[in-house]
N, CA, C and O atoms as a GROMACS GRO file, in nm:
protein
  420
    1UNK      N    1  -1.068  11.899   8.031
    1UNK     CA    2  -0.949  11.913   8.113
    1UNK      C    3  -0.854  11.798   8.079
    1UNK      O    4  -0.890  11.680   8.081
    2UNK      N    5  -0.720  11.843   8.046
    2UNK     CA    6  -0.630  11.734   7.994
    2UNK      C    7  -0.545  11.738   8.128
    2UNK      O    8  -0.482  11.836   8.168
    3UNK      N    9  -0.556  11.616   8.190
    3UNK     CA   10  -0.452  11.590   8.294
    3UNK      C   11  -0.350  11.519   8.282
    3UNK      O   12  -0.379  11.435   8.197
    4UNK      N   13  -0.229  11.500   8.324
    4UNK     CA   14  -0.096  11.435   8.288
    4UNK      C   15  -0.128  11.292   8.316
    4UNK      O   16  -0.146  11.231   8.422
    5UNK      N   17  -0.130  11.255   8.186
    5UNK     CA   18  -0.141  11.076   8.173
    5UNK      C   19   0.040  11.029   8.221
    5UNK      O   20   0.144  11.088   8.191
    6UNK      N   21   0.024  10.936   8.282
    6UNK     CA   22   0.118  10.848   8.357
    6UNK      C   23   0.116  10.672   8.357
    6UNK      O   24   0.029  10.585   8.360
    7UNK      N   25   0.229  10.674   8.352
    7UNK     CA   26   0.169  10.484   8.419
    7UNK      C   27   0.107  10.432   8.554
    7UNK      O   28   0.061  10.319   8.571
    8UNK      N   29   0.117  10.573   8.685
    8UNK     CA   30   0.054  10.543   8.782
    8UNK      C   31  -0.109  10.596   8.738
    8UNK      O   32  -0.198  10.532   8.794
    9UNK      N   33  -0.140  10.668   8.677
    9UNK     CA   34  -0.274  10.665   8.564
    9UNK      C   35  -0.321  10.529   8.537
    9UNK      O   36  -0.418  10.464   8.574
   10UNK      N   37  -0.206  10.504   8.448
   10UNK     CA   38  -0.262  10.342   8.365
   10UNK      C   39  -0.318  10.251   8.485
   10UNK      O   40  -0.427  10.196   8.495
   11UNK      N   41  -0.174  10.252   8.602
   11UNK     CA   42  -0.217  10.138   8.692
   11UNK      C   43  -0.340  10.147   8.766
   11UNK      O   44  -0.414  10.050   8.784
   12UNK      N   45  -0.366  10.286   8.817
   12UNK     CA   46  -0.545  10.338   8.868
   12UNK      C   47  -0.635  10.280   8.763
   12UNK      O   48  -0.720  10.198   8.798
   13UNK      N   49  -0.624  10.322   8.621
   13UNK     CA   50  -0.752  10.255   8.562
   13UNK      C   51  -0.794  10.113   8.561
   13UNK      O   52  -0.910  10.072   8.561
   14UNK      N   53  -0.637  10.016   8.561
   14UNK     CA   54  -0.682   9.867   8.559
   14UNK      C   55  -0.764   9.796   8.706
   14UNK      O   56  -0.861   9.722   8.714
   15UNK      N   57  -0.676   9.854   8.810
   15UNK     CA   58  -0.720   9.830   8.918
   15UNK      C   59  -0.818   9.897   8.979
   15UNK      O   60  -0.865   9.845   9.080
   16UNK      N   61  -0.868  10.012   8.940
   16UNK     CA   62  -1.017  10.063   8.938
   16UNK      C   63  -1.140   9.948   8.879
   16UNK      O   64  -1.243   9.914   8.939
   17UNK      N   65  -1.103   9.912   8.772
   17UNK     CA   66  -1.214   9.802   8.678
   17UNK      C   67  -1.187   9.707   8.793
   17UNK      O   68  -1.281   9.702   8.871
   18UNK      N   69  -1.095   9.638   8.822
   18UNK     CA   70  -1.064   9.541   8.924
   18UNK      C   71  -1.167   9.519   9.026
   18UNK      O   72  -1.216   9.415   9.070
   19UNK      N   73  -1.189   9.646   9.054
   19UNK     CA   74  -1.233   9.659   9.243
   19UNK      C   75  -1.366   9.660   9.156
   19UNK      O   76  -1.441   9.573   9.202
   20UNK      N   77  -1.430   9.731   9.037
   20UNK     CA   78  -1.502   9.745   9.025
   20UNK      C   79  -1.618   9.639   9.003
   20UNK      O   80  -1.740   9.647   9.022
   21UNK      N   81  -1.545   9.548   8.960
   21UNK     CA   82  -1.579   9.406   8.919
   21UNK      C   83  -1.619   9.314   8.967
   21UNK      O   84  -1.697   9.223   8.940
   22UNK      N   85  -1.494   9.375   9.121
   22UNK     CA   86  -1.528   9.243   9.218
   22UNK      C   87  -1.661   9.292   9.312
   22UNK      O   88  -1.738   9.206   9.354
   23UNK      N   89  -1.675   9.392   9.333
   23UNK     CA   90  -1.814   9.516   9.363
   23UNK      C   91  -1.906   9.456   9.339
   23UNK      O   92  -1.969   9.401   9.429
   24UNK      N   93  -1.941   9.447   9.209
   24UNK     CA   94  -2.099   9.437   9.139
   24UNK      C   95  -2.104   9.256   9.151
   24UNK      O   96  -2.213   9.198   9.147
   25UNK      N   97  -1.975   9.182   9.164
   25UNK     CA   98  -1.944   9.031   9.170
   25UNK      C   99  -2.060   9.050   9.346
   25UNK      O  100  -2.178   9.028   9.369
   26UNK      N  101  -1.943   9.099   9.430
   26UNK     CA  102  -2.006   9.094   9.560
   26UNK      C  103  -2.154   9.125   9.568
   26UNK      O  104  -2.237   9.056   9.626
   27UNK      N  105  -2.175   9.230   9.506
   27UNK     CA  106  -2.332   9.286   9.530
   27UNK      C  107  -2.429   9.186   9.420
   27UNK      O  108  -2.548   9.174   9.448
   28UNK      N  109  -2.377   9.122   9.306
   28UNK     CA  110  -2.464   9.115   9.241
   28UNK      C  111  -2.470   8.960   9.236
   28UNK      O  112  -2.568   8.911   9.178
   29UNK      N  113  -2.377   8.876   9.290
   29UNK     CA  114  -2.383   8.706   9.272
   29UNK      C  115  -2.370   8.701   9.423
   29UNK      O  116  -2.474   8.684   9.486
   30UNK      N  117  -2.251   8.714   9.494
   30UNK     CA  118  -2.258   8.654   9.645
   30UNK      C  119  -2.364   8.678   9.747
   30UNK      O  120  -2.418   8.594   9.818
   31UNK      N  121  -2.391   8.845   9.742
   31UNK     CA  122  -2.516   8.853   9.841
   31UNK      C  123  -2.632   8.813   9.797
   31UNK      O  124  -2.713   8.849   9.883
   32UNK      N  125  -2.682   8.764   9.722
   32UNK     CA  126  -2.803   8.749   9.651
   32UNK      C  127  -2.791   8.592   9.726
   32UNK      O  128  -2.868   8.550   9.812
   33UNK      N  129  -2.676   8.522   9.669
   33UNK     CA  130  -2.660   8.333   9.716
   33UNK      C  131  -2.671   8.367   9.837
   33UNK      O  132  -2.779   8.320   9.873
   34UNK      N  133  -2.593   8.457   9.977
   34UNK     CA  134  -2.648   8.436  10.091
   34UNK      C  135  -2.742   8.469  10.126
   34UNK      O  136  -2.796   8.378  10.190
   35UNK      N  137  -2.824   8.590  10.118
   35UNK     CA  138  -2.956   8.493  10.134
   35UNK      C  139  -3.051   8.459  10.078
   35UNK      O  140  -3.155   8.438  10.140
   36UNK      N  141  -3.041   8.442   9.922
   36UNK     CA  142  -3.184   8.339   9.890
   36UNK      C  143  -3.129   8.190   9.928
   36UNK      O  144  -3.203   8.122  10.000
   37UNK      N  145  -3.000   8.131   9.884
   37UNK     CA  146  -2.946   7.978   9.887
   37UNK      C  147  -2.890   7.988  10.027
   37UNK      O  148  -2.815   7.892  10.044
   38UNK      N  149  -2.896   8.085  10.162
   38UNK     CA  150  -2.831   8.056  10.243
   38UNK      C  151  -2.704   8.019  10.246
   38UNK      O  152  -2.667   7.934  10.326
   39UNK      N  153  -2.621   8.077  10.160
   39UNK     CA  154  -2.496   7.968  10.139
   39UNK      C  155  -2.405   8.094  10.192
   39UNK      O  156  -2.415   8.179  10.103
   40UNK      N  157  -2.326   8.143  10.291
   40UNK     CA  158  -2.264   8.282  10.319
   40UNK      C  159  -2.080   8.246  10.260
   40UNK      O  160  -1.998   8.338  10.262
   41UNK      N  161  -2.051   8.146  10.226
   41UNK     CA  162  -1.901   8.122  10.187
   41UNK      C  163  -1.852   8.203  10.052
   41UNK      O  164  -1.740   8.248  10.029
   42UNK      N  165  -1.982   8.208   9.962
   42UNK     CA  166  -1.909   8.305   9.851
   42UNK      C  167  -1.893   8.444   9.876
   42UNK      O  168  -1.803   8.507   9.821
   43UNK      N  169  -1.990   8.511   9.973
   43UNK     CA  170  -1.951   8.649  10.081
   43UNK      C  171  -1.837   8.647  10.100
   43UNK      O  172  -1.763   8.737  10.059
   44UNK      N  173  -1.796   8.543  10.166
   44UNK     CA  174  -1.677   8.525  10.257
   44UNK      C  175  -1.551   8.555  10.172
   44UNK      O  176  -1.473   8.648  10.195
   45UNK      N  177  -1.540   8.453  10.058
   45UNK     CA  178  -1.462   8.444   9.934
   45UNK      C  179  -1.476   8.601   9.862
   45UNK      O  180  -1.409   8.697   9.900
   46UNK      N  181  -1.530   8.605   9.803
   46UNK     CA  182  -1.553   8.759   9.733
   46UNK      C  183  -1.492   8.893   9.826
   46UNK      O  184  -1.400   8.971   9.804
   47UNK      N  185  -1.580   8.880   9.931
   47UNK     CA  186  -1.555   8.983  10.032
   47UNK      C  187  -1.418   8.980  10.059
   47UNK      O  188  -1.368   9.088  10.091
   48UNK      N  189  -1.342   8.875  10.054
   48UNK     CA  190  -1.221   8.920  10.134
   48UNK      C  191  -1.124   8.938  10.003
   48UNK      O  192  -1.010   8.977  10.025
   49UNK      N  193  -1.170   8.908   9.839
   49UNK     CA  194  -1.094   8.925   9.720
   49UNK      C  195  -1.126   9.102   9.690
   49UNK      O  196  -1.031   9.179   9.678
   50UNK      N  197  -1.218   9.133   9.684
   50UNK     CA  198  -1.280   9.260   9.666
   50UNK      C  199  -1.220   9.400   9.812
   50UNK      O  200  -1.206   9.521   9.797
   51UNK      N  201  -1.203   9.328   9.920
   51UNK     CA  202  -1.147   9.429   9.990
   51UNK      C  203  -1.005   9.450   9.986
   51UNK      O  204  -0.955   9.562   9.996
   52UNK      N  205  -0.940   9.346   9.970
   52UNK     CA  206  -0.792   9.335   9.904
   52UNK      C  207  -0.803   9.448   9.771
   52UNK      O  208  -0.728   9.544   9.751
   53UNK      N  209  -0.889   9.416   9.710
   53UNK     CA  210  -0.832   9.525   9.595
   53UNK      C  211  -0.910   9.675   9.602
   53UNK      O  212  -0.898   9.760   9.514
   54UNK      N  213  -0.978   9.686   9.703
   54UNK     CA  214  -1.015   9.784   9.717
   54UNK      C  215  -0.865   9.863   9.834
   54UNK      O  216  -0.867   9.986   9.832
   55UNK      N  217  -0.802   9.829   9.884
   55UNK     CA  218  -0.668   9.880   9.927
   55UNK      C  219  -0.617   9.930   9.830
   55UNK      O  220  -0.591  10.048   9.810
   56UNK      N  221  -0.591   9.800   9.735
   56UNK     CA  222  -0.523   9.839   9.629
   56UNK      C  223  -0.529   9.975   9.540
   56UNK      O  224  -0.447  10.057   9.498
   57UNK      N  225  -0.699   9.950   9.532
   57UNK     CA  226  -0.730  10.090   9.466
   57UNK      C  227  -0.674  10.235   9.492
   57UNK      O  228  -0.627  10.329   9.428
   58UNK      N  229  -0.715  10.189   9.658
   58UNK     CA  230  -0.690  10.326   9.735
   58UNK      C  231  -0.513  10.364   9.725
   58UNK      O  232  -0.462  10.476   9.718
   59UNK      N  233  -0.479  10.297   9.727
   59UNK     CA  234  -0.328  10.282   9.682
   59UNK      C  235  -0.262  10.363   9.563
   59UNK      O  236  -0.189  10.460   9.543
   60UNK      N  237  -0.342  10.249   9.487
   60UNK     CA  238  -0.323  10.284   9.322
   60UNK      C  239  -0.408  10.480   9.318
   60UNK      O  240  -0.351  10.571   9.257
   61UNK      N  241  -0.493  10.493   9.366
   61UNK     CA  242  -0.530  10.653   9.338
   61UNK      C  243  -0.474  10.742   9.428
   61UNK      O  244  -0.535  10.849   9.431
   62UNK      N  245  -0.377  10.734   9.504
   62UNK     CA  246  -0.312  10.817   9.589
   62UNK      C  247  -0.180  10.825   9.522
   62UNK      O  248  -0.123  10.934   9.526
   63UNK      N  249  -0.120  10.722   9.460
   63UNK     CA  250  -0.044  10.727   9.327
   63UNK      C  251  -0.087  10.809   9.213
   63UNK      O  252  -0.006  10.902   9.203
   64UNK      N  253  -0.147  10.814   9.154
   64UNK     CA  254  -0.160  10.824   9.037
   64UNK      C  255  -0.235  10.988   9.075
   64UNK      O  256  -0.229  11.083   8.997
   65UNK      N  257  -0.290  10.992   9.182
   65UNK     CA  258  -0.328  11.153   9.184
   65UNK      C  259  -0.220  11.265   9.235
   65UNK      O  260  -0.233  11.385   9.259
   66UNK      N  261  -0.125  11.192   9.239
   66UNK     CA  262   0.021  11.264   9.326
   66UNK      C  263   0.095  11.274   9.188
   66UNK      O  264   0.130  11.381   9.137
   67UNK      N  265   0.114  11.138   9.129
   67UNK     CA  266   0.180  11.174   8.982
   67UNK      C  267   0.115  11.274   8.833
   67UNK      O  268   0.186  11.326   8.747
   68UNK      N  269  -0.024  11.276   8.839
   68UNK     CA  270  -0.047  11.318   8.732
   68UNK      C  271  -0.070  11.470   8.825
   68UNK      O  272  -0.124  11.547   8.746
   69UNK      N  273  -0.050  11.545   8.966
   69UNK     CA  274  -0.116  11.637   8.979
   69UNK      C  275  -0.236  11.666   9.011
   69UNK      O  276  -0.273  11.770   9.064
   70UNK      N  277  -0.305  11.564   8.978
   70UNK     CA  278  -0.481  11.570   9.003
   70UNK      C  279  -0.514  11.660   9.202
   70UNK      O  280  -0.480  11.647   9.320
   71UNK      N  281  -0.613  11.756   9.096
   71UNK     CA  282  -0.714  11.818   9.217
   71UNK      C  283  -0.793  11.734   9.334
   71UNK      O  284  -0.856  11.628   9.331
   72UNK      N  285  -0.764  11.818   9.431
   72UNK     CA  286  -0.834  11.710   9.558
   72UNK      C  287  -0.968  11.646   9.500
   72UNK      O  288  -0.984  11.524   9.494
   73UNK      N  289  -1.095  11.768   9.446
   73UNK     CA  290  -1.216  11.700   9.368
   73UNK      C  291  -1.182  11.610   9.332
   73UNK      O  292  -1.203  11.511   9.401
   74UNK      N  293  -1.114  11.598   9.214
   74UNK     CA  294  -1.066  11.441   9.124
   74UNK      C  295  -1.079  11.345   9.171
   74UNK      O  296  -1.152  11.255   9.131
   75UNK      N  297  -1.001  11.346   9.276
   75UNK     CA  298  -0.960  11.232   9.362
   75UNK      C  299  -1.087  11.174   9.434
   75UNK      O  300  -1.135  11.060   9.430
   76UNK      N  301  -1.137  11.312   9.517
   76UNK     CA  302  -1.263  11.252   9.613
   76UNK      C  303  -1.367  11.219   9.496
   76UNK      O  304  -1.471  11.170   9.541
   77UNK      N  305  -1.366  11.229   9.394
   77UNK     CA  306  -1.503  11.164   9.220
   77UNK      C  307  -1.498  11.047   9.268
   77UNK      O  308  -1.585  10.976   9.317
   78UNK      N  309  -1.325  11.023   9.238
   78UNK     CA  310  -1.289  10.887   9.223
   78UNK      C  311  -1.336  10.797   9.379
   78UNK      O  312  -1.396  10.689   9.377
   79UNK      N  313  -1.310  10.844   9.461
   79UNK     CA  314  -1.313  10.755   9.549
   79UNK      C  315  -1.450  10.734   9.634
   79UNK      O  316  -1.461  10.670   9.739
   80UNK      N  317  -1.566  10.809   9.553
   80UNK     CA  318  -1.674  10.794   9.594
   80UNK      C  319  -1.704  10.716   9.491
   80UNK      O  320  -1.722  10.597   9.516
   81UNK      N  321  -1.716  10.763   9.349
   81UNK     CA  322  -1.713  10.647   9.231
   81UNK      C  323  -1.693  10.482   9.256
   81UNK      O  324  -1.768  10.396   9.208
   82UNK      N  325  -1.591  10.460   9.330
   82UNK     CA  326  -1.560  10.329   9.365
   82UNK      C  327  -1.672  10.220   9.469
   82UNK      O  328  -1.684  10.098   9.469
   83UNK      N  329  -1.755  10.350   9.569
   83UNK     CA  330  -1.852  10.286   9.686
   83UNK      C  331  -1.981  10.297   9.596
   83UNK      O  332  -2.087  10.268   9.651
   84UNK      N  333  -1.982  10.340   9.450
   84UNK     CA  334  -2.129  10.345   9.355
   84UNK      C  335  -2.148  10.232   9.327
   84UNK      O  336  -2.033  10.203   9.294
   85UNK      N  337  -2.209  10.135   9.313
   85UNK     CA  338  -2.237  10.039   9.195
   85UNK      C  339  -2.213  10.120   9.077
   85UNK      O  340  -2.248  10.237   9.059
   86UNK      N  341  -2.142  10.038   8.992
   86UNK     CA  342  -2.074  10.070   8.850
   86UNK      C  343  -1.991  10.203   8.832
   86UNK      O  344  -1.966  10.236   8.716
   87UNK      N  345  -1.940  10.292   8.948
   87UNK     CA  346  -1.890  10.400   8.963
   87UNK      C  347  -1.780  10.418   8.910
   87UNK      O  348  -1.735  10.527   8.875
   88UNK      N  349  -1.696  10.251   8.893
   88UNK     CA  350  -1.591  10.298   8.851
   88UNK      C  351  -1.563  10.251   8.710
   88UNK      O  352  -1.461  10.250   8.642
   89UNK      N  353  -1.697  10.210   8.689
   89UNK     CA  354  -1.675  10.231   8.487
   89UNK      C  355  -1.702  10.341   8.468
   89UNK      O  356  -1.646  10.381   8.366
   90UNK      N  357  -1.782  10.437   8.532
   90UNK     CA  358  -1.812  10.574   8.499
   90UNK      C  359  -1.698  10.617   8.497
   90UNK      O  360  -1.659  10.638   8.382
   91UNK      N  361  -1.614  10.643   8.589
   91UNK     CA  362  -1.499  10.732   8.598
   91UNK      C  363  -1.389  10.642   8.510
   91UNK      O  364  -1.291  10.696   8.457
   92UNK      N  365  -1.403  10.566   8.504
   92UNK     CA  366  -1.282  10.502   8.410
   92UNK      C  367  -1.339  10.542   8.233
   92UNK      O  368  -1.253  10.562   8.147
   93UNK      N  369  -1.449  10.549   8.206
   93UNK     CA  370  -1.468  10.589   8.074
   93UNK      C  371  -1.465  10.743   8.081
   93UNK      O  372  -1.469  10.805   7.974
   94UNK      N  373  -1.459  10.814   8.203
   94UNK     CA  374  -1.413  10.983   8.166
   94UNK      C  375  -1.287  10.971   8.166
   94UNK      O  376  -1.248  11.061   8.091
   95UNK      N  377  -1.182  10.904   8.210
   95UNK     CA  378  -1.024  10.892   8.140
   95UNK      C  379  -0.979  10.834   8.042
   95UNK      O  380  -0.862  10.840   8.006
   96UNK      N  381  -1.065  10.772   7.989
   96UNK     CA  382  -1.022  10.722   7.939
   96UNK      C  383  -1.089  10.775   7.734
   96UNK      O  384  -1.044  10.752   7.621
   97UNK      N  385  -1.212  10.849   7.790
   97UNK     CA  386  -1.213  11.015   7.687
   97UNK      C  387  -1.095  11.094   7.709
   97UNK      O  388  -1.016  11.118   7.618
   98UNK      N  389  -1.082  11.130   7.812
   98UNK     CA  390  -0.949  11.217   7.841
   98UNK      C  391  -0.846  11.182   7.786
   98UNK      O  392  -0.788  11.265   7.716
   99UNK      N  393  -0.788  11.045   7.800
   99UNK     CA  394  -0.690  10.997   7.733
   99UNK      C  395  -0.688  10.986   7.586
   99UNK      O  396  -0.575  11.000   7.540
  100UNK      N  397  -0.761  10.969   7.517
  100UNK     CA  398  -0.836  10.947   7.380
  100UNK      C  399  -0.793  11.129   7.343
  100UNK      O  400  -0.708  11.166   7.262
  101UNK      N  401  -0.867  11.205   7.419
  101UNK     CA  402  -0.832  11.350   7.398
  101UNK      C  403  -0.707  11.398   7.354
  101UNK      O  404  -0.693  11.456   7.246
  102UNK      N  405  -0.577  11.369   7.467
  102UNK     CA  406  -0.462  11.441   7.489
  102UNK      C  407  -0.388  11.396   7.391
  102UNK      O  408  -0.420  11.297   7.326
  103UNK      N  409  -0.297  11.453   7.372
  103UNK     CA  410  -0.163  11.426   7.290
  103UNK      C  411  -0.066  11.349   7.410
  103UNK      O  412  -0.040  11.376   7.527
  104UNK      N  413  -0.012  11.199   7.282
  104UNK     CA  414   0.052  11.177   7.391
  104UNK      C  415   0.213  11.220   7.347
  104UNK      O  416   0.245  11.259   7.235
  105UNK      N  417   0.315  11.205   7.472
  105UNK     CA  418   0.403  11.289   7.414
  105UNK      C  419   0.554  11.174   7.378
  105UNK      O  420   0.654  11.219   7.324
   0.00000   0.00000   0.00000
């Protein structure tokens, strides 16, 4: 399925990796330090960088699914993709086949 690539496209994929990053950051360095090192400030730090861009996301894909057209499915992939661990490299490497696919114009 070739869907209409856009720059509100482009901006979903960067800020998808974004959120995605700060995700596996949160799940995979901060909660681990609070509680094996007891230390809860990098939670604190992370958590409040990672929910900021998780707005963003939500932002950025309500854009970009309005501009390229994208099917309600699409959208709800994406926005369950984002609450996966690594969900949103998954879905960012199916657009980014897609994109690789289409002609651009």
């Amino acid at each position: 399925m070739n869907a209409r690539w856009t720059d509100e496209v482009t901006q979903f994929r960067a800020v998808s990796l974004l959120e995605g990053v700060s995700y596996l950051l949160l799940l995979g360095v901060a909660v681990p330090v609070k509680y094996l090192l007891h230390e809860p400030a990098l939670v604190r730090v992370l958590g409040r960088v990672h929910g900021g861009l998780f707005v963003l996301f939500v932002l950025a894909l309500v854009r970009a699914a309005a501009a390229a057209e994208w099917k309600a499915s699409r959208s709800i992939t994406a926005f369950v993709a984002s609450v996966l661990p690594f969900g949103a490299f998954w879905f960012e490497r199916k657009l980014r086949a897609e994109a690789a696919a289409s002609p651009r114009a």
